[in-house]
Structure formats: C-alpha cells, structure tokens
N, C-alpha and C positions, 0 to 999 in steps of 0.2 A: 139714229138708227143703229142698231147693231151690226156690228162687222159679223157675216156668216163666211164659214171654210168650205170651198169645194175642192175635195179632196177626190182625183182619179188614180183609179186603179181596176181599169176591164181587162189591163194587153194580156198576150201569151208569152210575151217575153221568147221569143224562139233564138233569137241570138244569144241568149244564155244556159239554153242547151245544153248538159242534161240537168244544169241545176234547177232549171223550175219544168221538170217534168212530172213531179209531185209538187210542186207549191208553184204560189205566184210571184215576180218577180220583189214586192214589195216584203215580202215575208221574209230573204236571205235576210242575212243576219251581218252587222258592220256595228264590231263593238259587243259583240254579244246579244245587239237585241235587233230584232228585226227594223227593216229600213220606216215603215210604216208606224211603227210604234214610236221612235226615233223623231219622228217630226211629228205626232199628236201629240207628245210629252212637250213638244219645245212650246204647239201653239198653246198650249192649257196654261205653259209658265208665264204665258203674254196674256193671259185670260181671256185667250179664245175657245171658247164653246160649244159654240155654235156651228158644229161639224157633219156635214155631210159629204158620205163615202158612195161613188159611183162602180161597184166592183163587176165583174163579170167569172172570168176564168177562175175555177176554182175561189171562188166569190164567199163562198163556206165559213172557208179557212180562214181570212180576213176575218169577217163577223167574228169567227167563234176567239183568232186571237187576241181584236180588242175587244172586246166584252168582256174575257178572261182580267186582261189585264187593266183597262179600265172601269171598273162595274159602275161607276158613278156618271159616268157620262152618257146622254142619252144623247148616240150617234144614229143619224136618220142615213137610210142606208138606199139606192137605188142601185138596180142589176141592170147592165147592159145585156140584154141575150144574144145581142147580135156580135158580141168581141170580134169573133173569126173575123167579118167581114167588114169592119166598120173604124174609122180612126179616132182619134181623139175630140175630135170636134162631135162625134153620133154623140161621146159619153157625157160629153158638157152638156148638150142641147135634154138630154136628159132630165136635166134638173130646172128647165124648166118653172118646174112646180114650186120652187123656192120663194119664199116671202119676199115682197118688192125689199131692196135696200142693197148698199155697198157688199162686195162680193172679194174676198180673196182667191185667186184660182191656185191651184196647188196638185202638182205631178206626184208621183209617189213614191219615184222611183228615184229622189232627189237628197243625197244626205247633204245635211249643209249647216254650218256656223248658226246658231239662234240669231248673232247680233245681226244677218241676210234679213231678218224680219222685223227687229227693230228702226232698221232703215227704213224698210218700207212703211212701217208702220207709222213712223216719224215727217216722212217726207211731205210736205205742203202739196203737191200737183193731186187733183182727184182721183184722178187714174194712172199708173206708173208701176212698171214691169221693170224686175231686181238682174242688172245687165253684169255679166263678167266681163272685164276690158285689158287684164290681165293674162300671159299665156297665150298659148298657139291658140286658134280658130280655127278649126278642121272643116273642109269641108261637108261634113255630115251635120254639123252645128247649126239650131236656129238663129241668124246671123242676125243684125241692127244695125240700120243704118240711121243717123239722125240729120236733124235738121241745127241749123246755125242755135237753133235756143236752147238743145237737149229734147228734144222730141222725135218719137219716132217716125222716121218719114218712111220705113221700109223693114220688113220683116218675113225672111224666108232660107230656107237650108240651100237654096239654088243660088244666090246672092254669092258676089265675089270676096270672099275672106279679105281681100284688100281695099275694099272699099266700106268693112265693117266695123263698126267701134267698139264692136265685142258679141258678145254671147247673150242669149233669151235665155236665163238659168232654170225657167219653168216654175216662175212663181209671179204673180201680179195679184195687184190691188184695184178695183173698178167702185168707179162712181155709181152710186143707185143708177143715176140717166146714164149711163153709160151700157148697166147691165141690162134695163130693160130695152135699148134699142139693139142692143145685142141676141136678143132671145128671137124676134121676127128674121133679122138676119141668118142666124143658123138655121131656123127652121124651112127659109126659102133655100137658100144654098142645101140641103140634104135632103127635104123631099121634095121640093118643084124640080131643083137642077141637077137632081141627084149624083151630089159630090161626097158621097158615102165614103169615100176613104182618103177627106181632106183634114189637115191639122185644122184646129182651133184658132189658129192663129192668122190665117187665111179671112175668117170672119173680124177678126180684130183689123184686119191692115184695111179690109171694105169701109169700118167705120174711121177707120183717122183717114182714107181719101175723102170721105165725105165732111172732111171738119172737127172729128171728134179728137181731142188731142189728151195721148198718151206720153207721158215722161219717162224718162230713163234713170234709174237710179244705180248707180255705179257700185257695186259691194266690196270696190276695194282689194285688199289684202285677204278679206272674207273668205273660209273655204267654202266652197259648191259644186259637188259633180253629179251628175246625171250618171246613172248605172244603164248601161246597154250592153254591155260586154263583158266576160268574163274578164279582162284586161281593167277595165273599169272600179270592178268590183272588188278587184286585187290593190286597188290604186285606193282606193276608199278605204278599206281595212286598214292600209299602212296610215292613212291622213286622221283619221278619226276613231282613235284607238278606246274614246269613252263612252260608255252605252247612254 
C-alpha cells in the first residue's frame, strides 16, 4: 500500500502574534522559504506523494502558495471551518475520507532534519512516532513516556517532564489497522463526547491502552522544532539557515 501524508495546518497561530495576522503560521518563512513548503520538498525527496493538506485559517494562502510552487503535485486539500473552535484532533478526524492504508501524520508548524524521516521511514515497528530525547522538556511539551520495550505506554503535555523520555516531535507513521481503528475513535471522542478541543494524541494513547502498540523512534542528534512562539521561530532561523 502506499504510504499517504497528512499534513495539518487549520490553527491561528495567536501566540505568534502579529506575525500571522496576515498569513498562517506554516507560511513564515525559515530559510527563506516558507515552513510548509520546507517539509513537502523534504517528503517528495523520499517520494512521498501522496499528500494531503487539512488547512483552515487563512486556508487560501496555503493552496495558492503550493500550487505556485509545486504545480506538479496533485495535493488533496480538506478545510477545517471550524479552526476557531476545534483542536487538532477535529483537523485529523477530517480526513476521514482518506483511502484505507498506512498513514504518515504531520504537524506543519515543524522544521526538521529530512534524515527525522528516514528514521521513521526505515524503522521495523508498524506504527512509531519520531521522539526528541535530547535537550530540556518543557513543560508545554507532548511528553513520552515508555514502556521496558521502547513503547509508548503514555502521552500528554500534563505528564511530568521527569518521568519523560523525551518529546512527541509531531510526526508519526501508522499501520493501515491502526489507522482504521483510529478513525471510529476520533469520531466517538468529538461528536458522541464532545472533546472538541482535544489533541490527537488523546485518541492515540485510547488505542495503545487497548493493545495497540506504538514505538518510539529516537532522532538522535536530528534537528526538530515545533514553532509556537516567536522565540521559537528565532531559534529555527538561526538552526536551519538552508531553504
């Protein structure tokens, strides 16, 4: 089966403030080329394809900059309308409609090393999320905690930085079965239980209590930062100075 990209990008980005008061957070620019463009260049050099963009806020802008920039790539593009109100998990549950088979997830707001996806793409376990273990772990961080095998036994930003083996960098790889028992999950947790404004990751830690086992892949030395802050953004420009 083909490995498919889901690629988010709905937020508003308000902690970056004023800079995505006209554009969306994946559009600043690190390197000279926007964050967004930055990691569909990396997955096409792994010949990945198979992309699809879940955008919202200022959702336009995106289209119109890959389209520009990649004319050859026929990206399938879904609109969260509900941004304002809804987390990352509404934007995932979205895609839904995606052809059964293995699933890359992918944040967009994330510059990072190509060789972060080589790992992943390399690693034997079916399912396994690309963990930083490197570096301070901030309390604001998607933390990880594992089990004696390298497995995730625990997953959440409330989690005690001292009992964490590192960082959820915002990139995973899912088994076909893993994606399709994922899909009814989301959709019970956000319209039965209406958890409208939970991470995605909430539905992942439901299925590894139930048995479903995810791996941890360490990225090492790898560079990876998540952009949430203008302080971030500053830290990124200086680390990854090549578009």
């Amino acid at each position: 089966m083909v490995l498919q990209v889901l690629l988010l990008a709905a937020g508003q980005a308000t902690r970056l403030r004023p800079l995505t008061d006209d554009r969306p957070k994946c559009l600043l620019e690190v390197g000279g080329r926007p964050i967004v463009s930055r990691a569909v260049a990396q997955l096409l050099s792994r010949g990945l394809r198979q992309i699809t963009i879940v955008d919202g806020y200022r959702g336009d802008m995106i289209r119109a900059t890959l389209a520009a920039e990649f004319p050859d790539v026929a990206f399938r593009f879904i609109r969260n309308e509900d941004y304002a109100t809804t987390n990352n998990a509404w934007s995932m549950h979205l895609a839904e409609t995606l052809p059964p088979g293995p699933l890359m997830l992918l944040d967009s707001d994330i510059v990072f090393d190509t060789g972060v996806l080589d790992l992943l793409l390399a690693h034997p376990a079916p399912s396994r999320l690309a963990l930083r273990t490197r570096g301070e772990i901030g309390h604001e961080e998607m933390k990880v905690v594992l089990d004696g095998d390298g497995l995730v036994r625990a997953l959440g930003k409330e989690l005690t930085p001292a009992d964490a083996a590192g960082e959820s960098v915002g990139i995973e790889v899912f088994a076909a079965d893993f994606v399709a028992a994922l899909w009814p999950v989301l959709r019970r947790r956000l319209h039965e239980e209406q958890r409208v404004g939970e991470y995605y990751e909430d539905a992942f830690l439901e299925l590894i209590g139930a048995g479903w086992p995810v791996a941890a892949v360490d990225i090492g030395a790898l560079a990876c930062r998540e952009i949430d802050t203008v302080a971030d953004l500053e830290a990124a420009r200086t680390e990854f100075s090549d578009p």
